[in-house]
N, C-alpha and C positions, 0 to 999 in steps of 0.2 A: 395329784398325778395327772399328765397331760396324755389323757387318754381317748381317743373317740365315743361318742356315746349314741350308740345304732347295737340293736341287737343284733342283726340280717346284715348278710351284703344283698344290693339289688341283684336281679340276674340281669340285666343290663344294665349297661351305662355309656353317656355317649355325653357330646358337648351341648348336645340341645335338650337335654334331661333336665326340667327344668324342675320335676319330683326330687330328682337323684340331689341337687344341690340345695332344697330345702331341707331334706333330711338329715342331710348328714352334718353335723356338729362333734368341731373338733376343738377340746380345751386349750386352749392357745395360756403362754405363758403372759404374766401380768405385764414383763419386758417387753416380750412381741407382739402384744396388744397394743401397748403402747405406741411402738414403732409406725407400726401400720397406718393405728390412727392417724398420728402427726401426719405423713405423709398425704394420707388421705385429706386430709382437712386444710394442707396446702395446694390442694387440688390435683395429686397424684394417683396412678393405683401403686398397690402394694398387695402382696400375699407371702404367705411361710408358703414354700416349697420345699420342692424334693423328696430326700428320704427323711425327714422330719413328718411331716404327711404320709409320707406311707408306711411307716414306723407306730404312726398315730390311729392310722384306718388297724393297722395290725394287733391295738393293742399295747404296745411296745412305748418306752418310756425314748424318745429320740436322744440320742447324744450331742447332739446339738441343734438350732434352729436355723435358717437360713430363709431370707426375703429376697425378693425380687418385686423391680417397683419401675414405673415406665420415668422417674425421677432421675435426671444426669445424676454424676458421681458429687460432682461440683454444688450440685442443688439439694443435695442429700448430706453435704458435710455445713451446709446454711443451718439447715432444720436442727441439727444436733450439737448440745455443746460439746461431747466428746467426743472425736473418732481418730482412726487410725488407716491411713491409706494403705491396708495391706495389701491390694490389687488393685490399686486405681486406673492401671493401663489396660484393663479389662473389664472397668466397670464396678469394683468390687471396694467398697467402704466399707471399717469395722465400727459398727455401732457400742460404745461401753456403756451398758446400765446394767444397775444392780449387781456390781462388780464381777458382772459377765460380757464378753465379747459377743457382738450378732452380725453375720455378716452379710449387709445389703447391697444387694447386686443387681444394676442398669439390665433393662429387656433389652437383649443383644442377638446379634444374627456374629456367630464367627465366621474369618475368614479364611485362606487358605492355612492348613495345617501341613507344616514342610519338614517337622521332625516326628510326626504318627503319635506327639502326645499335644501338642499346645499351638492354637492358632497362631500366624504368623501377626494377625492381627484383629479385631473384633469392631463391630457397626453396632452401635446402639438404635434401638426402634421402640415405638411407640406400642409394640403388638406384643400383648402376651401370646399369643399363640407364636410369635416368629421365635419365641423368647427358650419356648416348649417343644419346638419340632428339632432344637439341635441337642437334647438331653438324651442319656444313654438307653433308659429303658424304660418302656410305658411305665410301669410301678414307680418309676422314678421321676416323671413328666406331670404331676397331679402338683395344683394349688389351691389357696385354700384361705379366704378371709371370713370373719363373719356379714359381712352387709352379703356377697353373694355365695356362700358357703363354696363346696366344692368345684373347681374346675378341673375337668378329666376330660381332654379333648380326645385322649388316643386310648381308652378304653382301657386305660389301668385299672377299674376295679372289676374288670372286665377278666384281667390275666390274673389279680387274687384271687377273686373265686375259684380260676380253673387253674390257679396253682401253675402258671406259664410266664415265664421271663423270658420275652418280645423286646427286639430293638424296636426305636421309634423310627419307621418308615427304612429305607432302605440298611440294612444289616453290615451289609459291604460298606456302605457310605460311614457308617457310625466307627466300624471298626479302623477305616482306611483315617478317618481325625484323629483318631485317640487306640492305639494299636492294646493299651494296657486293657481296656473295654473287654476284650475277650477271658483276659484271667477276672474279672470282676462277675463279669457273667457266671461261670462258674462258682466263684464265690458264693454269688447271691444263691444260685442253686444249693448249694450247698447248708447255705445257712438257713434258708425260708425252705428247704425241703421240696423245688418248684421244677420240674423239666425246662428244658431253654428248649425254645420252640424251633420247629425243624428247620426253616429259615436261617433264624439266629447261627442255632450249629452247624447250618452247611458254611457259610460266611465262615466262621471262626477255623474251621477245616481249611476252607480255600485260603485263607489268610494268615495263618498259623508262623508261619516265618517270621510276619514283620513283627513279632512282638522280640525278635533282635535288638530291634532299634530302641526297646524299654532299658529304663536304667537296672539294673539288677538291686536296687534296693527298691525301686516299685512293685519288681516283681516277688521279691517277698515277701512284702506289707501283705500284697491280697494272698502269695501261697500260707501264711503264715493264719490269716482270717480264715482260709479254707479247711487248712488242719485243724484247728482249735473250734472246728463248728458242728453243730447236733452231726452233720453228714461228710467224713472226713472221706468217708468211701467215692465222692462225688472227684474224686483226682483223677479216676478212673476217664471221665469226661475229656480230662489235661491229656491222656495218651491219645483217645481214642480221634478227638481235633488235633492230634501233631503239634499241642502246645509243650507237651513235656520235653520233645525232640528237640527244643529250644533251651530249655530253663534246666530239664534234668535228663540228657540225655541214656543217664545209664538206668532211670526207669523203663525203659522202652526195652531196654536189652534186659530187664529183669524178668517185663514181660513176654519177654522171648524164649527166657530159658526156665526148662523143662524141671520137674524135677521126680524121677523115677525113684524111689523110693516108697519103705511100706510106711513108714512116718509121715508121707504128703499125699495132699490131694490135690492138689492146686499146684500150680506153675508159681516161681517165686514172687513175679509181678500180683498174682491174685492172692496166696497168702499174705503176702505185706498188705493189702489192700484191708484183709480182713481183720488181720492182728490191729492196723492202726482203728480199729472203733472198741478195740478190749483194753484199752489203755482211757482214764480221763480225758477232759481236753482244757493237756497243759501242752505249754507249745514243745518242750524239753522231752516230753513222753511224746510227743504222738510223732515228732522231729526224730525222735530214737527207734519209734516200729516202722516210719517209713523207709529207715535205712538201716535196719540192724541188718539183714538181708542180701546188701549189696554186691557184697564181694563174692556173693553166690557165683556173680557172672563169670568170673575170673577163675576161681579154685574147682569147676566141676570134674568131676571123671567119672568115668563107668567103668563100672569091672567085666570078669569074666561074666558075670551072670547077667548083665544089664543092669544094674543098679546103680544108681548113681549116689557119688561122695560129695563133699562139701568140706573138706578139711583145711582147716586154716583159716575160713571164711571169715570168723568174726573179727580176728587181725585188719582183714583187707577190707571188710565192710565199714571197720574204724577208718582203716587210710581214707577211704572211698567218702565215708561222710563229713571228713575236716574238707577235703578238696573241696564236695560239694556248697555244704556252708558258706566258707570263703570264700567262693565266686558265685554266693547270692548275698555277700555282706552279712549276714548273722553276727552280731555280736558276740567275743570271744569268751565271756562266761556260759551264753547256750552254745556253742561249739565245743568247747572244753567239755560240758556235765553229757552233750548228745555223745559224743566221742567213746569216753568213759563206760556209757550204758550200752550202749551198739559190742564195743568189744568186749563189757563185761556179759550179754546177755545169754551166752553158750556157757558159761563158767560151770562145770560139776564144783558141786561142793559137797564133800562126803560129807558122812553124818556123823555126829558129834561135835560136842560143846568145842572142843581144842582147833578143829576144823571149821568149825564157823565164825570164832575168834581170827584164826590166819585169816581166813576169806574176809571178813571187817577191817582185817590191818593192811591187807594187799590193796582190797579195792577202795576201800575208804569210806569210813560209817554211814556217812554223808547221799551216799550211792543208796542204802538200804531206806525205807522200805520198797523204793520207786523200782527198784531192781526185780523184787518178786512180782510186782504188776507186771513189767514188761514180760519176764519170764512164762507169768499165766496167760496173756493176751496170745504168745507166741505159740503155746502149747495147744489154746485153743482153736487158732490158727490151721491146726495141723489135722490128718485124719485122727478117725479113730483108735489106730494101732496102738496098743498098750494106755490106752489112756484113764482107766481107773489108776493105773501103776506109777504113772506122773502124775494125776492129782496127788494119790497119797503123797509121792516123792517130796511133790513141792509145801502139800502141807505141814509137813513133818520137819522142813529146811524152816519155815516160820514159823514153826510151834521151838525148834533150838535159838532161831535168831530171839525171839522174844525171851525164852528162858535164860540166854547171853546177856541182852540188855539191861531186864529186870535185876540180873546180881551186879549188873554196876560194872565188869569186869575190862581191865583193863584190854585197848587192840591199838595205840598209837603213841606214839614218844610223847604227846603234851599228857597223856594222864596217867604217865609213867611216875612213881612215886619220886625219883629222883633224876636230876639235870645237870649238864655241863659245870654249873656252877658247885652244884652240889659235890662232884668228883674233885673239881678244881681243889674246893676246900679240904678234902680227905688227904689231899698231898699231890694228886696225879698232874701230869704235865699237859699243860693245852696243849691243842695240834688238832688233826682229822684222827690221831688214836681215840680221842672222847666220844666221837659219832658213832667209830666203829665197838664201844662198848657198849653203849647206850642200846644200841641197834644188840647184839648180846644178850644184854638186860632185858627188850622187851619179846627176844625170845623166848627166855625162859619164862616170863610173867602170860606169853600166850601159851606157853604147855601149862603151865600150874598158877594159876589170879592170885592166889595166898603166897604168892613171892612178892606182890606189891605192896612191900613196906620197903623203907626209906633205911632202916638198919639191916635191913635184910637184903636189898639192893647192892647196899653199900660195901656192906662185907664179901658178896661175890665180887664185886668189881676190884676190890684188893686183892684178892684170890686168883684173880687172873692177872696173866702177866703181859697183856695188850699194854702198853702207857708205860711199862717200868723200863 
């Protein structure tokens, strides 16, 4: 396991910490040992950086390795028999060993950034530290070879200890090259559990706009990292810098509107906030409480007495979350199953077996059991108000859903005991009359399961006179 091996962090660290870099020993992979070496030994430096090292200081098994070497692109595809120019225009040669890709990357100074994600052009240099000052955030600015162990020039293990996610030197300047910088920030808060330091979040606030200029599939890579992580509640961060007003506009108006009623306690932007950590973290559930909600904004009224309604909402929260999906690119299977769950999550289902059967045929098997988690996330969600009375409710809908499943019992035309062909055969006439018996047939098979036999089927569907 390529893990660091220090019990402690220092309570300092700095570039002249000449303790801090004796210490610290990081398991480097036998590939990127490798790498390093060679380079070294043709008279270059080289180090693993990034978040591979800080992945490594954490703990954590990195998903991939990444080097940096004062070595041209050119003089790095010498040293290797195999490589792949994946970014040579930037310095960036893919090393293949061990039937793995590593990718080594020239110490560079970029230059102007004219689209707020990717320099217009990049200077290679001899200086690791020129190489370290244009990286996004201290935690993320740390190298790391064995001849001089760690280099932390800007007090990255400075921000783990105190649990602080700090741009590298000016905030603004980091934000203003790379505008996606600001939903990653986030992210990382999210996922390392860490405050983005007050600096950092004013930047992100002042700057908040130009992350227009991201393509909407970057910026769901990182919202999509951010939902599915230990602190899915850290979105709240995305309103509170004006990034949401960007990417999800109708979160803003969620958190704007109120909700009077004796079932909330929370305004709908803060409920959603809460529901999304009562759900796992799959992207499809936590994608479904951030938006079950939505259409709140649209359907409210108040009555005579002040209380406010919400009727219709789960309709409009469905519309509200295919729009939004689709103009952050979601692929159309998570689009489809969030859709689905969002407008199923208000569904009453009375009680009994024949009523939970409909509800299986309506919604679709497939829906279940992920449906009662969103259900309980949302309840818990909610005040107080009757709430022994919906735990019981909702356990007693999964104590019939289980007792439904366990007899086998039929809720969909494929495990209907008989099929189009099957009537063909009996005599009846093809056409759209056979759907509509079929559909017929699994009527009766969800009021009474002991109609699903195939002679028993069959003889009702002669008996009516749909097809003759």
């Amino acid at each position: 396991m390529n893990i660091a091996r220090f019990d402690t962090l220092p309570e300092t660290a700095n570039k002249y910490d000449a303790e801090l870099q004796k210490n610290f020993k990081i398991r480097l992979p036998e590939a990127v040992t490798g790498i390093i070496h060679t380079l070294q030994a043709a008279g270059f430096e080289a180090y693993a950086v990034g978040g591979c090292v800080r992945d490594s200081i954490l703990g954590r098994v990195p998903d991939d390795w990444d080097i940096t070497t004062s070595a041209k692109p050119e003089q790095v595809k010498a040293l290797f028999h195999r490589t792949v120019d994946t970014g040579i225009q930037h310095g960036t040669v893919t090393v293949l060993a061990d039937r793995c890709g590593y990718e080594v990357t020239t110490y560079r100074i970029d230059g102007e950034y004219e689209d707020g994600r990717h320099p217009k052009d990049v200077v290679f240099t001899a200086s690791l530290e020129e190489d370290l000052k244009r990286r996004d955030f201290t935690i993320n600015a740390m190298a790391y070879n064995e001849e001089d162990g760690l280099v932390d020039m800007f007090d990255g293990i400075g921000d783990i200890q105190r649990k602080v996610l700090r741009c590298v030197g000016d905030p603004k300047a980091r934000f203003c090259e790379d505008a996606l910088r600001m939903m990653r920030a986030v992210r990382f808060s999210a996922q390392l559990d860490y405050e983005i330091e007050e600096k950092t979040k004013a930047a992100i606030g002042e700057l908040a706009q130009t992350l227009s200029r991201i393509s909407a599939e970057r910026i769901q890579v990182e919202l999509t990292k951010l939902l599915v992580s230990a602190h899915p509640e850290r979105i709240r961060v995305c309103y509170e810098t004006g990034l949401t007003a960007v990417f999800f506009p109708e979160f803003d108006r969620m958190m704007e509107t109120e909700q009077n009623n004796p079932h909330h306690c929370y305004n709908v932007g803060e409920h959603t906030i809460r529901a999304l950590t009562g759900v796992r973290a799959d992207k499809s559930m936590r994608l479904a409480m951030l938006l079950h909600d939505s259409g709140k904004i649209l359907t409210k009224t108040t009555d005579e007495n002040g209380v406010d309604h919400f009727h219709g909402h789960a309709e409009e929260s469905g519309r509200i979350a295919r729009t939004m999906l689709r103009r952050l690119k979601f692929d159309n299977d998570t689009t489809d199953r969030v859709v689905r769950l969002v407008r199923a999550h208000d569904v009453k289902i009375e009680r009994g077996a024949k009523y939970m059967r409909r509800a299986l045929s309506r919604l679709g098997e497939d829906l279940f059991p992920d449906l009662f988690e969103v259900k309980e996330a949302d309840m818990r969600a909610q005040s107080m108000y009757q709430r022994a009375e919906k735990e019981a409710d909702l356990a007693e809908r999964r104590r019939i859903y289980e007792e439904v499943k366990d007899a086998g019992d039929c809720v969909s035309l494929k495990s209907l005991a008989v099929n189009g062909s099957d009537l063909i055969a009996a005599g009846m006439k093809p056409g759209k009359e056979l759907g509509e018996i079929l559909k017929a047939l699994l009527e009766e098979v969800l009021e009474d399961p002991s109609c699903n036999e195939k002679e028993i089927l069959l003889k009702k569907a002669k008996e009516s006179k749909i097809g003759h």
